[in-house]
NUMARTI-594787 format. One record per residue (C-alpha): residue in one letter; residue number from 0; x negated, y negated, z. Coordinates in steps of 0.25 Angstrom, whole numbers, plus 5000, padded with zeros to 4 digits. Example, Ala and Ser with C-alpha at 12.3 -4.5 7.8 and 13.67 -1.06 7.14 Angstrom:
% residues 2
kollo/lopa/c1/c2/c3
A/0/4951/5018/5031
S/1/4945/5004/5029
END
This chain:
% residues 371
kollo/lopa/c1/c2/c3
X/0/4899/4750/4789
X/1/4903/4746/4802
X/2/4916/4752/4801
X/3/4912/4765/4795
X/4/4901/4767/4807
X/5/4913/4764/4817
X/6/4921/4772/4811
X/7/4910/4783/4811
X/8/4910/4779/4826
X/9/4923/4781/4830
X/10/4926/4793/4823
X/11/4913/4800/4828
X/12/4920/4795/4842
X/13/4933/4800/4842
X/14/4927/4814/4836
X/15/4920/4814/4848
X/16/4930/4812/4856
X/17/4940/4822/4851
X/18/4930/4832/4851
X/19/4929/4827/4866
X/20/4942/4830/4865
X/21/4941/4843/4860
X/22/4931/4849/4870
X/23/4942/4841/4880
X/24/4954/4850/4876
X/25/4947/4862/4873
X/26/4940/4862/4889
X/27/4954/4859/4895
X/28/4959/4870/4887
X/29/4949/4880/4891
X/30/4953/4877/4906
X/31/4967/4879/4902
X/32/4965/4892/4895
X/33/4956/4897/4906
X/34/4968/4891/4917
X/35/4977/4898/4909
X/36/4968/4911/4909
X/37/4964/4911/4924
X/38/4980/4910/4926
X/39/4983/4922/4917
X/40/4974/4929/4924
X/41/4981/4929/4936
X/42/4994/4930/4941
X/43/5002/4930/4956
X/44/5006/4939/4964
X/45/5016/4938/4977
X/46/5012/4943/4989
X/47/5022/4949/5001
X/48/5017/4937/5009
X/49/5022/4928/4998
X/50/5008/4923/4992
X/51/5009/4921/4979
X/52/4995/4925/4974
X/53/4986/4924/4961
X/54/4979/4935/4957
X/55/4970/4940/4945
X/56/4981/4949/4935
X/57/4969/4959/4935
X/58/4962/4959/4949
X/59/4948/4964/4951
X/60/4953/4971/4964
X/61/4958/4968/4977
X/62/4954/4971/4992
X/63/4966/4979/5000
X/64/4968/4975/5016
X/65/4981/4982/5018
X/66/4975/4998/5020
X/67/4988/5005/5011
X/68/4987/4996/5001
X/69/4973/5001/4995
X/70/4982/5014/4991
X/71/4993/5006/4986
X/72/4985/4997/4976
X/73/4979/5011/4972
X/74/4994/5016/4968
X/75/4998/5002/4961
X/76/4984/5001/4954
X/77/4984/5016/4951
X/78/4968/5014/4955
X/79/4958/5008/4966
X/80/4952/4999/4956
X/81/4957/4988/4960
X/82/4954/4989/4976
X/83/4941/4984/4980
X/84/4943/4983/4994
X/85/4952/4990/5004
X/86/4953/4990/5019
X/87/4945/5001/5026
X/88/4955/5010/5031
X/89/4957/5012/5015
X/90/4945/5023/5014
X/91/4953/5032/5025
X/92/4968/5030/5019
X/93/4959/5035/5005
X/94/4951/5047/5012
X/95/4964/5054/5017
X/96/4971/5050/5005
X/97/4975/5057/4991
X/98/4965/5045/4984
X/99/4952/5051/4984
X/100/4957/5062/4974
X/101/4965/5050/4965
X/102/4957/5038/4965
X/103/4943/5042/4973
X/104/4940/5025/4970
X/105/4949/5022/4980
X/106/4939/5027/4989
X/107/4928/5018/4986
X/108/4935/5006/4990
X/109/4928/4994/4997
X/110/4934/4995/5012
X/111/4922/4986/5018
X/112/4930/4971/5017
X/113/4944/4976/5023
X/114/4944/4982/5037
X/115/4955/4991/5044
X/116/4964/4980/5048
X/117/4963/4974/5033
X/118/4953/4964/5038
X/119/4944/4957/5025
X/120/4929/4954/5026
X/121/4932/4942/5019
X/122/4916/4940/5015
X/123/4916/4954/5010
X/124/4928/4954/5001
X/125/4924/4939/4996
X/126/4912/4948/4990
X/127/4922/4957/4983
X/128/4932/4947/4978
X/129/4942/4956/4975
X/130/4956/4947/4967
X/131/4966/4952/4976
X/132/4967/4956/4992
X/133/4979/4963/4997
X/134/4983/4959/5011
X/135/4992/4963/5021
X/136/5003/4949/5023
X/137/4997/4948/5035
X/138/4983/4945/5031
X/139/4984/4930/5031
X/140/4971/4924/5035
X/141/4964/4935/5026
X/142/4973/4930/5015
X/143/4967/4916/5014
X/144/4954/4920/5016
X/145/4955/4928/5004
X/146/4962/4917/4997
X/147/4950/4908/4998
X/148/4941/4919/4994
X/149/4948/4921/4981
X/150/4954/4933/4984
X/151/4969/4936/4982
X/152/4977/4940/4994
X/153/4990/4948/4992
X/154/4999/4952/5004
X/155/5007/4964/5005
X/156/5013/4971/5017
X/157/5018/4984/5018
X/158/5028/4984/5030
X/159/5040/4984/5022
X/160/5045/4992/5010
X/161/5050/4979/5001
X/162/5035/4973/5006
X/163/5028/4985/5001
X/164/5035/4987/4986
X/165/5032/4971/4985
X/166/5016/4974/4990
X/167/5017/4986/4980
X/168/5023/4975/4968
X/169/5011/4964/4974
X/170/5000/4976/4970
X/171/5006/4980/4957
X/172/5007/4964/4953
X/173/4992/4963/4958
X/174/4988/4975/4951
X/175/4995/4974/4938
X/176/5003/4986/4942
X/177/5015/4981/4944
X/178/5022/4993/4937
X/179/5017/5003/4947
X/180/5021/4994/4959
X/181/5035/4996/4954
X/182/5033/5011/4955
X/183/5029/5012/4969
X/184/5040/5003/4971
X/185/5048/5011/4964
X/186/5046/5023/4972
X/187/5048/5016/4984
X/188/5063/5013/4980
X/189/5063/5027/4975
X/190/5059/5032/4989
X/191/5070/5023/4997
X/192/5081/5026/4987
X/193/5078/5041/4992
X/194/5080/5041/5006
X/195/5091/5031/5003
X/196/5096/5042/4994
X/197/5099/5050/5007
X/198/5104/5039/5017
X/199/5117/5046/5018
X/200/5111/5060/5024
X/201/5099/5052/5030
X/202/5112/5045/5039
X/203/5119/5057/5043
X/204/5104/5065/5047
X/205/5100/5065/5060
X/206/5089/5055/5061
X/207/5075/5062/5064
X/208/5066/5053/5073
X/209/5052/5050/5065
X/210/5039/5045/5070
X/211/5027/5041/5063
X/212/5014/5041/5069
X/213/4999/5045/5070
X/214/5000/5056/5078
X/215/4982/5052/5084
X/216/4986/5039/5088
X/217/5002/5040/5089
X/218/5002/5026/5082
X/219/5015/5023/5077
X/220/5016/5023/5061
X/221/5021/5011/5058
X/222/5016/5004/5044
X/223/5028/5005/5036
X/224/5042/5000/5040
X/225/5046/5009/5029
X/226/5037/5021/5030
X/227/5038/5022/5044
X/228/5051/5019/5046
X/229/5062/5016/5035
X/230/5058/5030/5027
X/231/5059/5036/5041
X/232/5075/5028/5043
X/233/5077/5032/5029
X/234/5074/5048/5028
X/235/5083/5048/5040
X/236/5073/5045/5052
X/237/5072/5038/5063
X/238/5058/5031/5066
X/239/5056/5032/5080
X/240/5047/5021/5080
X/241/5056/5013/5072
X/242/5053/5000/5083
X/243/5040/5001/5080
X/244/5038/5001/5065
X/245/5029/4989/5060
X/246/5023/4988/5073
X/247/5011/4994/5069
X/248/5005/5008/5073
X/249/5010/5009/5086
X/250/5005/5016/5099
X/251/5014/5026/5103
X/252/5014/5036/5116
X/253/5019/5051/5116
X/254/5030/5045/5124
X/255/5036/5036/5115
X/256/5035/5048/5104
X/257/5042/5058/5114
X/258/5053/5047/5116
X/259/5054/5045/5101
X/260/5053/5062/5100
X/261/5053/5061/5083
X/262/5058/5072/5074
X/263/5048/5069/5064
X/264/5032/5064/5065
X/265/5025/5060/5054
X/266/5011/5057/5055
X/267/5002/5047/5049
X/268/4988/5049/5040
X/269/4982/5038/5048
X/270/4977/5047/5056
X/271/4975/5063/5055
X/272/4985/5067/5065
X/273/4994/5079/5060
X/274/5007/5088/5063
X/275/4999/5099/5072
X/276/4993/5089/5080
X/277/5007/5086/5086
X/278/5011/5100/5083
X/279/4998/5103/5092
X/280/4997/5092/5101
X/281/4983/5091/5095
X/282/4982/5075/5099
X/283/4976/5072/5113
X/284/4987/5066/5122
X/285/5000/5069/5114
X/286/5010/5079/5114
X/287/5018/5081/5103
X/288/5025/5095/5109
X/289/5039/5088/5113
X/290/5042/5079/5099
X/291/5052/5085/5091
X/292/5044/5083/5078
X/293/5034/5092/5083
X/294/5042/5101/5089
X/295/5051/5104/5075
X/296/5036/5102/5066
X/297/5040/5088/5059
X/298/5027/5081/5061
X/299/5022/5077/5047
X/300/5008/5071/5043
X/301/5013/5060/5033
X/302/5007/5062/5019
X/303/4996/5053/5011
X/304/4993/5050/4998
X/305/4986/5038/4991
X/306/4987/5033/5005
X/307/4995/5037/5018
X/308/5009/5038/5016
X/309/5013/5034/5031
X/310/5011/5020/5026
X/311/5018/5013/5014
X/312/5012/5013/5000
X/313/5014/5020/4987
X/314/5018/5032/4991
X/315/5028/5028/5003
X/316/5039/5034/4993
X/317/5033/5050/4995
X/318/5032/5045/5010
X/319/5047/5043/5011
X/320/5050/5057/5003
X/321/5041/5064/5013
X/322/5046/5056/5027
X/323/5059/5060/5022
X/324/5058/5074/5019
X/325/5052/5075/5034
X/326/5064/5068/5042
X/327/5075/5072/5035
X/328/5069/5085/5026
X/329/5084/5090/5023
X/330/5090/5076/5018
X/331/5076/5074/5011
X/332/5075/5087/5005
X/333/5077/5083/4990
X/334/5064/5073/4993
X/335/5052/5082/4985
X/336/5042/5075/4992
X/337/5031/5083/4985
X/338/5035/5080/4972
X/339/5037/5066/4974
X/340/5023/5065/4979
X/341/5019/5072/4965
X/342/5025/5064/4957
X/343/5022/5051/4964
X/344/5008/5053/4960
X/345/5009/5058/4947
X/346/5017/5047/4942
X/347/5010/5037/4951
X/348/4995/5040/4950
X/349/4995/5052/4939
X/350/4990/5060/4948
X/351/4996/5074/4951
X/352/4994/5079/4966
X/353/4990/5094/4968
X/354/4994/5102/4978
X/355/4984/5100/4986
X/356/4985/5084/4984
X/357/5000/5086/4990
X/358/4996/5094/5001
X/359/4986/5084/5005
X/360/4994/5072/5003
X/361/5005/5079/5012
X/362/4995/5083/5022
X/363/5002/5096/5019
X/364/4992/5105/5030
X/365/4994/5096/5041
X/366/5010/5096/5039
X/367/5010/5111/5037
X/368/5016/5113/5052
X/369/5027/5102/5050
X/370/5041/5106/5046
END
């Protein structure tokens, strides 16, 4: 009797403890699985500053520091739903922009948290708790206060053409659009194989001396090494202020542009000077009257899109064709500028520009005195 109840005993213990067991492997397993789901959740991408970074596969949004970027997330995304925050010069790139007939959202984004100089309320954005935050690599104390925050930081820069591409591939990985990264790229390449295409003439052509400014403040346009100066070299160009480039907007004086005395002027959007107020010495305490790009009409307001296209984003490649067919029009005359423009935006955003769309993106009226 004693050794059936013992028997009872034992087997009712090691029941229990399998079924300890059990719940044992099963709640280990669960942590696994949930390990294992929270990993494929995520993945990592590389920044230009090296950092490898782990973010959701499918982000909720991300907050923008870098002002041209907000328009190049647009293109790679093929939509502003992802951006929940951009810096505040965005809303004034947007109003003179091509945006507000293509994706009206984009002008409804949150520019409160990110100042002018990409400065983040770091309170502010905790609040909106966006996955992602694109920085410029120079944003290093904002970067580990975002990483403690829980908010992933992702450099880029913009300062070279290889950095560029490789911030274009960082936002297609981000995004899930790495497909149409490569097609920006692509066009990029395109774009350099062209004026490559043309080295041989561009060597035996007289170079045409260019400058790039904003004609209000005769700061010097200097964002992109290769907007501002490589495309320039290439289209067989010499860039006056080729000293200076990635030195930041620089002051200059009538002086220094009457010793320089360029062939060719083109002319920001940053601000809303245009061809007739050189033509006209319209601007207080300048006088254009003696430069040989006045003289012969070759002053030409630079065009704008998605975004402005005297700085480097998606539609950098349409920049080079029309730079191109403005300093060297006779080598360049095979470029179709205007068709290349069409069918960038057809094939890129599905959306087929009017006349009127061309002529505003060109700044058409405010060329119509230019050669």
């Amino acid at each position: 009797m004693k050794s059936k109840k013992k028997k009872l005993i034992m087997g009712m213990a090691l029941s229990g403890a399998l079924l300890l067991a059990g719940c044992s492997t099963s709640g280990e397993s669960k942590k696994e699985e949930t390990a294992k789901k929270s990993k494929d959740d995520t993945h990592i991408v590389k920044d230009i500053a090296g950092h490898e970074v782990e973010v959701p596969k499918s982000i909720n949004g991300m907050a923008i520091t870098p002002l041209p970027w907000s328009a190049i997330v647009y293109a790679i995304d093929g939509s502003a739903d992802h951006i929940l925050g951009a810096r505040e010069g965005t809303k004034q790139a947007y109003d003179i922009s091509i945006l507000p007939k293509m994706e009206p959202n984009m002008g409804k984004i949150d520019t409160s948290y990110i100042d002018n100089n990409g400065g983040i309320n770091m309170e502010e954005i905790a609040n909106v708790k966006p996955d992602v935050a694109l920085l410029w690599d120079s944003q290093t104390a904002e970067r580990e206060q975002l990483e403690k925050l829980g908010i992933a930081p992702v450099m880029i820069n913009s300062d070279t053409i290889d950095n560029l591409k490789a911030g274009f591939t960082t936002v297609g990985q981000l995004l899930g659009k790495e497909k149409r990264a490569d097609e920006v790229n692509k066009n990029y390449d395109e774009a350099h194989e062209y004026l490559l295409s043309k080295k041989d003439k561009v060597k035996e052509a007289k170079k045409v001396k260019v400058l790039f400014v904003r004609g209000e403040t005769l700061q010097l346009q200097s964002f992109s090494e290769y907007v501002n100066d490589t495309v320039i070299e290439l289209s067989g160009g010499e860039n006056v202020a080729h000293d200076l480039v990635g030195k930041g907007n620089v002051e200059l004086n009538m002086e220094q542009i009457y010793k320089w005395n360029p062939d060719v002027i083109f002319l920001t959007n940053f601000d809303e000077s245009k061809p007739s107020d050189l033509y006209e010495n319209k601007i207080e305490g300048q006088d254009w009257s003696k430069i040989s790009a006045v003289q012969k009409k070759q002053v030409y307001k630079t065009p704008k899109g998605i975004y402005r296209w005297d700085v480097a984003g998606v539609e950098t490649p349409l920049m080079v064709r029309f730079m191109a067919s403005k300093i060297q029009p006779e080598i360049f005359s095979d470029a179709n500028f205007e068709k290349e423009v069409e069918t960038f935006y057809q094939d890129f955003f599905d959306y087929k520009l009017t006349t009127a769309d061309m002529n505003f993106m060109t700044n058409c009226e405010v060329n119509k005195e230019s050669k």
